[in-house]
N, C-alpha and C positions, 0 to 999 in steps of 0.2 A: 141711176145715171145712164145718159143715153151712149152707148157704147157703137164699136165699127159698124154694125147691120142697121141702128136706127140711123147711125147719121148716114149713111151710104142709101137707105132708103129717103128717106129727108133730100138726100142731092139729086134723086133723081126725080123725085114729087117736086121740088121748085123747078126743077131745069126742066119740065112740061109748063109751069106756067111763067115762068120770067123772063126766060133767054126774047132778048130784042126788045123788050118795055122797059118803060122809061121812068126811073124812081123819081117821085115828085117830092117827095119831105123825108125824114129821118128825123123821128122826135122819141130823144131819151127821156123816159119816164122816172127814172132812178140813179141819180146825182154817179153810184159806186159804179155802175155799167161799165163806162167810158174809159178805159184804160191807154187810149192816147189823146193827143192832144194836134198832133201835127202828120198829114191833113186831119183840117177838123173834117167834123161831121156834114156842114155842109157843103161838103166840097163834093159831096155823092148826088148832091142834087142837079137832075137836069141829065144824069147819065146813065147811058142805056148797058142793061145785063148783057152781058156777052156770054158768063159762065157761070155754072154753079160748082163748087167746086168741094172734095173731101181732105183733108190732113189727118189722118188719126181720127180722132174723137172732134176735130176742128172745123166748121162747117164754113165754106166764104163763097162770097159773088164776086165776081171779075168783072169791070166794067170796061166797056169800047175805050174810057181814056186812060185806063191803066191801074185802075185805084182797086182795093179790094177790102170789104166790108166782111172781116173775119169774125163767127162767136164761137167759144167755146161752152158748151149750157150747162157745164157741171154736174153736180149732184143732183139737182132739185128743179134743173132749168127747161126748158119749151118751146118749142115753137109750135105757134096757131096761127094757121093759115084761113083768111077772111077772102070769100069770094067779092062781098063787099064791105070796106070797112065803114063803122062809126062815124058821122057829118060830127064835125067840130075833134081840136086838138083833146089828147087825152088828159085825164087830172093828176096831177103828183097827190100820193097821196103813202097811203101801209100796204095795198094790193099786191097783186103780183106780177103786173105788167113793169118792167121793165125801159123796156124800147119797140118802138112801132115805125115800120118802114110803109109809105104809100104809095101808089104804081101808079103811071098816067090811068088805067082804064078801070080804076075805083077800088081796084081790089089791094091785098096785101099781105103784111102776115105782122104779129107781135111776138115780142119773145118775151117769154114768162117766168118767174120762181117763186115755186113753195118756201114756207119755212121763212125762218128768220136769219137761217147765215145766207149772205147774199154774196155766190161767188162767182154767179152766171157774168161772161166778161166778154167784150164787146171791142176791136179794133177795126183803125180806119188807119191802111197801110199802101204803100205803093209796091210792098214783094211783100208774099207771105213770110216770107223767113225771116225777118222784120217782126215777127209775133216769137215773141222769147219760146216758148212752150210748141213753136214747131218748128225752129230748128233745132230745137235738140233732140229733135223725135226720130226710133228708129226706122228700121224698113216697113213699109207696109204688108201684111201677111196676103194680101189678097192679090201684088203685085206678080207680073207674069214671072219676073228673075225669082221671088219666091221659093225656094226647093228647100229639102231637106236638107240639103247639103248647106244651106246659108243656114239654116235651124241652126245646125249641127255645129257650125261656126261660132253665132253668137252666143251658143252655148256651153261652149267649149272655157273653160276656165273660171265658170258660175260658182261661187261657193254659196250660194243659198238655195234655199228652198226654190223651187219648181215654178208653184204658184205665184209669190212674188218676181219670177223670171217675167211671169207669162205678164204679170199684168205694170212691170214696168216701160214706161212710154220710150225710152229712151234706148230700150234693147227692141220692142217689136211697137209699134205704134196702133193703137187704138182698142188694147184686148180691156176689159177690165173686170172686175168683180165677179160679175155675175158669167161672162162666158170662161170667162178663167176654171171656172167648177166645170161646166158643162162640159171644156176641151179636158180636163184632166180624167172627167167623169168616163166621156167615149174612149179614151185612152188607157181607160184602168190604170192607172198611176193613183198615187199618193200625194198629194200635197205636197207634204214634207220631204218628200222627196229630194234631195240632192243636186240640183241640173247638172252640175259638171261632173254625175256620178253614170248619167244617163249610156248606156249601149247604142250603136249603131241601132240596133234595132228599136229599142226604144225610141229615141229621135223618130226614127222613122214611122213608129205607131204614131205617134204624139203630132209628126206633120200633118200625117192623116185625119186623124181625129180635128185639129184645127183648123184644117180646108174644111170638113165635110160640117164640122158643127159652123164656121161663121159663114161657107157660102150656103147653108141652108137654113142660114135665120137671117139672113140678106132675101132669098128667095121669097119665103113664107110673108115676108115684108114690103117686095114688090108690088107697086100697083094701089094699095092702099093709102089713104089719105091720112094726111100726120096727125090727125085727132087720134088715131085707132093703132098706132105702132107699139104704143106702152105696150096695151094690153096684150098685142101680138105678142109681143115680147113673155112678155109673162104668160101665157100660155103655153110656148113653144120651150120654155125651159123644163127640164128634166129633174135636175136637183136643186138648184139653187134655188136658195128662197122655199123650200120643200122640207123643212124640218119635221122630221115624226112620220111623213107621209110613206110610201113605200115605193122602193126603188122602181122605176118601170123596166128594168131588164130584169134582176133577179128576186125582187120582193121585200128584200130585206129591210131595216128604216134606218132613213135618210139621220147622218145626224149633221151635228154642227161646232165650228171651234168659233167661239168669240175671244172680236180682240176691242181695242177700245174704241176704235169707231166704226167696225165693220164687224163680216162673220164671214165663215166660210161653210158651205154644204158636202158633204161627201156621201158615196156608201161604202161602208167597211168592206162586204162580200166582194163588191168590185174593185177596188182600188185599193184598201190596206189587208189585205189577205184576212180578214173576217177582226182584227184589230182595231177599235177604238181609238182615237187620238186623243189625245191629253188636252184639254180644255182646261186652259192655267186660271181664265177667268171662274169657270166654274168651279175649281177646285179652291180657290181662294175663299169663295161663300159659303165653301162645305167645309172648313176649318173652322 
C-alpha cells in the first residue's frame, strides 16, 4: 500500500508535470471507482491544474475553478504516468486500469489495481474535507507544528498497542503497515507496547525515529518517476517485509506476528529485549 513517502513523492512527480495543463477527458474504467456522484466527472473537463496536492495517504489535483479530483489507491492501487497516452478511449473490461485522466499536450496518467478486491476510490469534490476519509484524518507528521510535544499529546491516554497508535489515520495521518515497523524498528520499541504507557523519553525517541525514518523514504524517493517508487520503497525498508532475513543493525532474525489480513515485522534484540512475540495465528496451527 502506497503510504506518506510514495504519495508525497507522487505529489511532487505530477506537480512538475501538471500544474497549468489543461485536463481534456476523465474516463472511468471501473463502474466501483467513482465514489461521488455530484460534481460529476465531467465537470473536470476543460480545467486547468493549479495544484497537486497530499492528505494523508490521499493524493488530489486543485483546479483554477475550484473543483478537486481526490484518489485514495489503497492496498493494491497506482498511478502510471504516460508521457503520451493511448489514441482511442480505454476498454472496460477484468484489467487493472481503473480511471484515466487526459492532458491538453497528449500526455497523462491512469490509476491502476491488482487483485480482485477493488478498493482504489476516486472523488470529484469542491473542498477536500467533503472526502469522508480526510476529514477525519489526524495531524500530518511531517507538518512544521509537528513536535514531540503534539506526539506526546495524542498519545497521552492510548490504551493499545503502539503499532496500531502509529498506523491509525485518525490519530497521525498517513503512517501505515509497513513504515509503522520501520518507525518502531529505529525506535527500539516493541509493538505491543502500551502508548499511553510511553516516557517522556520514549515519546521523544519514537518522534525521532518517525521524522528520520519518513523524511528519509520521502528523500530516497525524490526525483524519481512513479514507475520506480514501489521498488524504492521496498528496497529502503529495513524489517518489514524481511521475515528470517537478518537485522541490518544487530544481525539477529527478523521475525513476524500475523493477523488475518496483515503481519507485522520486528527484531527481538532490538526492540523486545531478545523476546519473541506471541504469534496467536501461529500458535493456533501448532495445536
Amino acid at each position: 500500500m502506497p503510504e506518506l513517502p510514495e504519495v508525497e513523492a507522487l505529489r511532487e512527480f505530477l506537480t512538475e508535470r501538471l500544474d497549468g495543463l489543461r485536463i481534456v477527458r476523465v474516463l472511468p474504467v471501473a463502474v466501483s471507482v467513482l465514489k461521488t456522484y455530484d460534481p460529476p466527472l465531467t465537470a473536470l473537463e476543460g480545467e486547468v491544474v493549479e495544484a497537486v496536492t497530499r492528505h494523508g495517504k490521499f493524493l488530489g489535483l486543485t483546479t483554477a475553478g475550484g473543483l478537486h479530483l481526490v484518489t485514495h489507491l489503497a492496498r493494491a492501487g497506482w498511478l502510471q504516468w504516460k508521457d503520451r497516452l493511448p489514441d482511442g478511449p480505454p476498454k472496460p473490461g477484468k484489467g487493472p486500469l481503473a480511471l484515466r485522466v487526459a492532458l491538453e499536450d497528449g500526455s497523462g496518467f491512469d490509476l491502476t489495481e491488482a487483485g480482485t478486491q477493488k478498493r482504489l476510490a476516486v472523488y470529484v469534490v469542491r473542498d477536500p474535507a467533503d472526502v469522508p476519509g480526510i476529514a477525519r484524518l489526524g495531524p500530518d507528521p511531517l507538518a512544521a507544528d509537528f513536535d514531540a510535544a503534539a506526539l506526546r499529546a495524542l498519545l497521552h491516554g492510548e490504551r493499545r498497542q503502539i503499532k496500531g497508535a502509529l498506523r491509525d489515520q485518525r490519530l497521525i495521518a498517513g503512517i501505515g503497515n509497513a513504515y509503522s515497523d520501520e518507525i518502531l524498528h529505529a525506535a527500539r520499541m516493541s509493538p505491543f507496547k502500551l502508548a499511553a504507557s510511553l516516557t517522556c523519553e520514549e515519546v521523544g525517541g519514537l518522534y525521532a525515529a518517525l521524522r528520520e525514518t519518513l523524511l528519509g523514504a520521502v528523500g530516497r524517493s525524490r526525483g524519481l518517476a512513479a514507475g520506480r517508487l514501489k521498488a524504492e520503497k521496498k528496497t529502503g525498508l529495513r524489517v518489514h517485509g524481511r521475515t528470517g532475513e537478518p537485522c541490518p543493525v544487530c544481525g539477529d532474525t527478523i521475525r513476524e506476528v500475523s493477523f488475518s489480513d496483515s503481519s507485522l515485522q520486528y527484531c527481538p534484540t532490538c526492540q523486545t529485549g531478545g523476546k519473541p512475540l506471541a504469534d496467536r495465528r501461529m500458535s493456533r496451527l501448532l495445536k
